[in-house]
PAFI-750462 format. One record per atom (N, C-alpha, C): residue in three letters; x, y, z negated. Coordinates in steps of 0.2 Angstrom, whole numbers, plus 5000, padded with zeros to 4 digits. Layout:
N
ALAXYZ ...
This chain:
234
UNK499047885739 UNK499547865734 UNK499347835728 UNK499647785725 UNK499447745722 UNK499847795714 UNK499447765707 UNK499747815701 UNK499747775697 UNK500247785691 UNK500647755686 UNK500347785679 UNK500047755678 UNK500247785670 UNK500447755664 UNK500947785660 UNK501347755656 UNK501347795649 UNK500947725645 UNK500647725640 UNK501247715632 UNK501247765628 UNK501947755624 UNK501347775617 UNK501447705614 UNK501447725608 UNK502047765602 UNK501547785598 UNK502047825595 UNK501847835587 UNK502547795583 UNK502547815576 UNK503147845573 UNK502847895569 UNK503747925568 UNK504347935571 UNK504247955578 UNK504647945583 UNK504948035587 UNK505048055581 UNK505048135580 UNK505848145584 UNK506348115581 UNK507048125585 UNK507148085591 UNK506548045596 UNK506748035602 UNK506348035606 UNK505748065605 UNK504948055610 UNK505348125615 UNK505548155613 UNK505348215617 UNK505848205624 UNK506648175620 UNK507148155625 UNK506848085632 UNK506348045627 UNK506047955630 UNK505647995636 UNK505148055634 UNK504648075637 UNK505148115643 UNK505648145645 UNK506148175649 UNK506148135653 UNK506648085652 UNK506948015654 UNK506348005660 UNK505547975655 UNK505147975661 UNK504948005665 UNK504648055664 UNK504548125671 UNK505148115674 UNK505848125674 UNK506348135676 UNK506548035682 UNK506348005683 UNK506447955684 UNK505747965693 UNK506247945696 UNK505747945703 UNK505547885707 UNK504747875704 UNK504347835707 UNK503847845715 UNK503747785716 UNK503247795723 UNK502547815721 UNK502447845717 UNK501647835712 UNK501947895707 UNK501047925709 UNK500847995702 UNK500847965698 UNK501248005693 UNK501347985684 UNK500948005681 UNK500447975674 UNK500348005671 UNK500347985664 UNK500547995658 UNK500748005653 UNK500147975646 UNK500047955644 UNK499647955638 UNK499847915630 UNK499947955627 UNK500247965622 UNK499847955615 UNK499847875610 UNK499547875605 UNK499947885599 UNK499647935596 UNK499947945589 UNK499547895584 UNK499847865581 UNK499647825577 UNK499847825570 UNK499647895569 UNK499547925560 UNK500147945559 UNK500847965563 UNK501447965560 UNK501047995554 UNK501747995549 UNK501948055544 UNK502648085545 UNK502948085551 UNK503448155551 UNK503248195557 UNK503548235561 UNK503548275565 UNK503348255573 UNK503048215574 UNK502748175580 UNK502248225582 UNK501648235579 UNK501248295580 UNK501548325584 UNK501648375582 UNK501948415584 UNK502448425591 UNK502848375588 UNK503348375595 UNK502948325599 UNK502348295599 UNK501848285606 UNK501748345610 UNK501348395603 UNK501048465607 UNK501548495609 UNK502348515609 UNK502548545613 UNK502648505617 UNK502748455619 UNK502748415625 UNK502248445630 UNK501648425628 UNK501048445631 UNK501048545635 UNK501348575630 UNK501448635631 UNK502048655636 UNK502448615636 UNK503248605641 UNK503148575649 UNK502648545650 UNK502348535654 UNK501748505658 UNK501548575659 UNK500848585661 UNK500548565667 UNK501148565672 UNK500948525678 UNK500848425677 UNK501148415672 UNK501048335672 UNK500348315668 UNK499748265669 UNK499348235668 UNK499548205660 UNK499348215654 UNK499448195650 UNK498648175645 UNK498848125641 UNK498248125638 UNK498348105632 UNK498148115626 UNK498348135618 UNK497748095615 UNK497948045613 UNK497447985607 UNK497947995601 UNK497448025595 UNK497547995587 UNK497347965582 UNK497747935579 UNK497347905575 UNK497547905568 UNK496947935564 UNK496947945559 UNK497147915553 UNK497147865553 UNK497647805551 UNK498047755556 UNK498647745551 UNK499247685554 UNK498847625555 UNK498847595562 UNK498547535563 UNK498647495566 UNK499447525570 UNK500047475571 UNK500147465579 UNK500547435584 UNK500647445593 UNK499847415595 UNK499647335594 UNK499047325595 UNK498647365597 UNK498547415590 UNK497847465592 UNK498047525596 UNK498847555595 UNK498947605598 UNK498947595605 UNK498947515609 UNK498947495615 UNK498247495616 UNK497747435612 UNK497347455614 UNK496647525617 UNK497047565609 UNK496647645612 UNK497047675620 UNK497547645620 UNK497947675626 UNK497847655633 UNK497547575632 UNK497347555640 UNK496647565639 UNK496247585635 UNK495347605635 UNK495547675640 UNK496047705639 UNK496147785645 UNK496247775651 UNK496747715656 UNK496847715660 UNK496747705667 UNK496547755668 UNK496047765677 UNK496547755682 UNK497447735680 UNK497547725686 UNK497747665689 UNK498147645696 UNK498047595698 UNK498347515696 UNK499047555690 UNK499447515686 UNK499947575682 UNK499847505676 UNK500247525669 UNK500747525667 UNK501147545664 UNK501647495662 UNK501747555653 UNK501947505648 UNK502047515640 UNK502747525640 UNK502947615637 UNK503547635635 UNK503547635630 UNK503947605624 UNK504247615618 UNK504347695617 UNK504347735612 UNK504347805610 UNK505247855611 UNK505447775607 UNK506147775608 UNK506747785613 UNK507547755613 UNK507647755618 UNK507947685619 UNK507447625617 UNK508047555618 UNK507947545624 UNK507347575628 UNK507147545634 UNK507047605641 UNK507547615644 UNK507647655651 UNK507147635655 UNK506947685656 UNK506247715662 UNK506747705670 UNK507147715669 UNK507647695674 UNK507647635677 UNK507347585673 UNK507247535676 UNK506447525679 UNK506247555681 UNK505447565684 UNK505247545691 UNK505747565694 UNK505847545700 UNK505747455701 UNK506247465698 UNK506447345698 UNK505847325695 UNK505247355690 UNK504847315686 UNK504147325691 UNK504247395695 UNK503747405699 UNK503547345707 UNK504247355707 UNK504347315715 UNK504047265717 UNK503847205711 UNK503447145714 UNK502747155714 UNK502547215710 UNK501747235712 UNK501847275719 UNK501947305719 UNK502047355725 UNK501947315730 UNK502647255731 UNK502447225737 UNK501947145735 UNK501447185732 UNK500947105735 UNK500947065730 UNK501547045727 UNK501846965726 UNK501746965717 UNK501447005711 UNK501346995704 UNK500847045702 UNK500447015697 UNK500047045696 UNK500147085688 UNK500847065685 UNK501047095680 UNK501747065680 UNK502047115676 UNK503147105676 UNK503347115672 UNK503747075668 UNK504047095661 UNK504747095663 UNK504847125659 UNK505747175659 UNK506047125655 UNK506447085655 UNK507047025650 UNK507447065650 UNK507547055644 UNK508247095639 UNK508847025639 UNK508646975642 UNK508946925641 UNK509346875648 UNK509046925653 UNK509246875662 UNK509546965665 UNK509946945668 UNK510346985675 UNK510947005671 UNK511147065676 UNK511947095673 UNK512147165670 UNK511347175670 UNK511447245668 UNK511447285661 UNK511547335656 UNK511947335652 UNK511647325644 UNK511847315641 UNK511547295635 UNK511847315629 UNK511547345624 UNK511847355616 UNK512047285612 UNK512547275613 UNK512747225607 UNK512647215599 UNK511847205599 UNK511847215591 UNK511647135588 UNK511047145584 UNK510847075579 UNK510747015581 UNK511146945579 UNK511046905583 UNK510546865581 UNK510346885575 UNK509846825573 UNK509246855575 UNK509046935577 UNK508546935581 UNK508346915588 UNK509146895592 UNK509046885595 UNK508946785597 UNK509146765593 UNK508846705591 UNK508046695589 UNK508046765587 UNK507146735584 UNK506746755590 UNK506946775595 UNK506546815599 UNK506546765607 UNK507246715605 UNK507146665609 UNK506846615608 UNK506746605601 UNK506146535597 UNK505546575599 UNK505346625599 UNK504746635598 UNK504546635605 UNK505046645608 UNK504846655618 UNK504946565619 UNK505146535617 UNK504946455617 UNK504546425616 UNK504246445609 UNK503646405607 UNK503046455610 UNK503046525613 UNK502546545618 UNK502446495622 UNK503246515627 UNK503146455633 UNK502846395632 UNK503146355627 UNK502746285625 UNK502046295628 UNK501746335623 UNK501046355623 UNK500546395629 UNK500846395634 UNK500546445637 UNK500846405646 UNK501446375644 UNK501646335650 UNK501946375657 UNK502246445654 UNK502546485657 UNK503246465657 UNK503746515658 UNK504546485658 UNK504846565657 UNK504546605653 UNK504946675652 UNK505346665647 UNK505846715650 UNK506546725644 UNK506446785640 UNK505846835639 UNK505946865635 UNK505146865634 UNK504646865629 UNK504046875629 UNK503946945623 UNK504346955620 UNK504347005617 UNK504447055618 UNK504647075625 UNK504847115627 UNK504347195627 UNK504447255626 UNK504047305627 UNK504047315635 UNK504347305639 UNK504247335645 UNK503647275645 UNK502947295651 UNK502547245653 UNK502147305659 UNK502247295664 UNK501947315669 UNK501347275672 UNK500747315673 UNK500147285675 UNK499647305679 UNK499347275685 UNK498847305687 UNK498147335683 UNK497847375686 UNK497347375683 UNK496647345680 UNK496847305686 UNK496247235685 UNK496247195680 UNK497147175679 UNK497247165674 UNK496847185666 UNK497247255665 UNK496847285658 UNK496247275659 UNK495947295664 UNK494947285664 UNK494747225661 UNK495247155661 UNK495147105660 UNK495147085652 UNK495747115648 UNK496147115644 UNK495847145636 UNK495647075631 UNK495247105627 UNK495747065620 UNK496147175618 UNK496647155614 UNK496147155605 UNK496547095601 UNK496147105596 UNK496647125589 UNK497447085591 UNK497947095587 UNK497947175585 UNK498247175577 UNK498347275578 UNK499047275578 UNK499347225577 UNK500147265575 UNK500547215581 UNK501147195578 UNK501647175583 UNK501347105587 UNK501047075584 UNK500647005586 UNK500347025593 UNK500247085595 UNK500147105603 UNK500447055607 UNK500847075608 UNK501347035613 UNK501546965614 UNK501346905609 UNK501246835609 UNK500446835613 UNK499946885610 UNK499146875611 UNK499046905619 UNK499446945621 UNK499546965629 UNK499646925632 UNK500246885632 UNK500546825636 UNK500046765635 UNK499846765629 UNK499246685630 UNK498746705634 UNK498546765634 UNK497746785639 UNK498146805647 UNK498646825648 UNK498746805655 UNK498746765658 UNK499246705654 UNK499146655655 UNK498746605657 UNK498046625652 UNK497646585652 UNK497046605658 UNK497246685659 UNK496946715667 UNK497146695673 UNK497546645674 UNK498146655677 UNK498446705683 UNK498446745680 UNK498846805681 UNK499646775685 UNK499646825691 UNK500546805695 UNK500746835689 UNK501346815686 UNK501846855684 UNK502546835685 UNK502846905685 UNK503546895687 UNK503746905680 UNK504946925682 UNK504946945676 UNK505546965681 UNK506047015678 UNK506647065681 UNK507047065675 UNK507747085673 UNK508147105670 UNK508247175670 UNK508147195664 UNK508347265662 UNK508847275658 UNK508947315657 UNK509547365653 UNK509147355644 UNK509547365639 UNK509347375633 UNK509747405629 UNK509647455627 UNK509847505621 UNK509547495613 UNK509747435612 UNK509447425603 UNK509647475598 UNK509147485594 UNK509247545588 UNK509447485583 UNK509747495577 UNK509547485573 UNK509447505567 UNK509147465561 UNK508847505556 UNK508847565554 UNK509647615553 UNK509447665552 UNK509347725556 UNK509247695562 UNK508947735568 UNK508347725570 UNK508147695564 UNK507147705568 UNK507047615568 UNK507247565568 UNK507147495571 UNK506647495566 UNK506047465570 UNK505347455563 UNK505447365563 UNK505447325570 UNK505147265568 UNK505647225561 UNK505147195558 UNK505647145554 UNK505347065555 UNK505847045548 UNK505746955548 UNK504746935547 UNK504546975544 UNK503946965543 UNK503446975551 UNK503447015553 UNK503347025560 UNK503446965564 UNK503946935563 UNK504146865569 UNK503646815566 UNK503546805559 UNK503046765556 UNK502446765558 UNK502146815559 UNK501646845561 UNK501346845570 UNK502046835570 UNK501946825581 UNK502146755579 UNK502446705576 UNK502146635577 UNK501646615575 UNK501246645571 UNK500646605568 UNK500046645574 UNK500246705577 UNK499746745582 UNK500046705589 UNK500646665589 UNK500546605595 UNK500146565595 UNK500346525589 UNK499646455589 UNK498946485589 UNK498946545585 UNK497946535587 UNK497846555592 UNK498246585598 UNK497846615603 UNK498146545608 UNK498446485606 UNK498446415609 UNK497946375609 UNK497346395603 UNK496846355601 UNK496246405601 UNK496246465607 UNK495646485604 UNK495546545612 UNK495046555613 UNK495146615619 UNK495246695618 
């Protein structure tokens, strides 16, 4: 049987990890789950509500990285795929904007054969979606355009958190951004491996600001200029 593990960074994410962490377990895949969890220096109650996670269930495979200082998703991904012994990955947000429920549909074109990595579009198919900020989601279509420019792809969401991967892939994969700039710097290195990749529509539950929403305007600036370098460089 082939296994899953599903790598959730975590910053201050004290009012939703423990419900996000249910969600997953509770979701029924063809593949052993296994869970690992970066704390990345929160300062509120994250600690802790990992350890009773940890504590609440004993029969599931978990693995616990921290880091003693904030260093942002980049590193907290990075420390997270340095763990992964299993056969395929995929990145959960801590939160609740992104249903594990959708696992199945992100999982299916590796399963059968056909991708060697799948991202979740917040932005294609019928299924259901939070109605929030429009100019993020403007910025997040410029930024998925001037990716595609660069990288010669055709995705409609490149920011997306969901990204499901083989593990060949991570073997391959040498992350250097620390913070949001992840996710431009993925998509250029796939691309340039030439990795299959798909994409599926998912479901989105957006937070906003006073629910935890951390990306801001500065972050998008920062995945344009972490577009073009990783255009001109390997």
């Amino acid at each position: 049987m082939e296994s899953l593990s599903i790598i959730i960074p975590v910053y201050n994410e004290q009012d939703t990890l423990t419900e996000c962490v249910n969600r997953v377990l509770e979701v029924e895949v063809p593949l052993k789950k296994e869970l690992i969890l970066v704390n990345d220096a929160s300062t509120d109650n994250s600690a802790k509500v990992i350890e009773t996670i940890c504590q609440d269930n004993p029969d599931v495979p978990i693995q616990v990285i921290t880091h003693k200082i904030n260093q942002g998703k980049g590193a907290a991904l990075r420390s997270g795929f340095a763990k992964v012994n299993t056969d395929i990955a995929i990145i959960q947000d801590g939160d609740l904007e992104y249903d594990p429920n959708d696992y199945n549909k992100l999982l299916k074109p590796i399963l059968e054969g056909k991708a060697d990595i799948v991202y979740g579009s917040r932005f294609v198919g019928s299924d259901e979606k939070r109605v929030l900020f429009y100019w993020h989601s403007v910025g997040n279509k410029f930024l998925t355009t001037l990716s595609n420019m660069c990288t010669n792809l055709n995705l409609t969401d490149m920011e997306t958190c969901y990204k499901v991967m083989k593990k060949e892939v991570l073997e391959r994969l040498d992350i250097k951004c620390e913070r949001f700039g992840v996710e431009p710097e993925m998509t250029a290195k796939f691309a340039k491996a030439g990795w299959r990749i798909y994409e599926v529509g998912i479901s989105y539950n957006g937070r906003t600001y006073a629910e935890g929403k951390k990306i801001t305007w500065k972050d998008g600036v920062k995945a344009l200029l972490t577009i073009i370098r990783f255009r001109f460089t390997d």
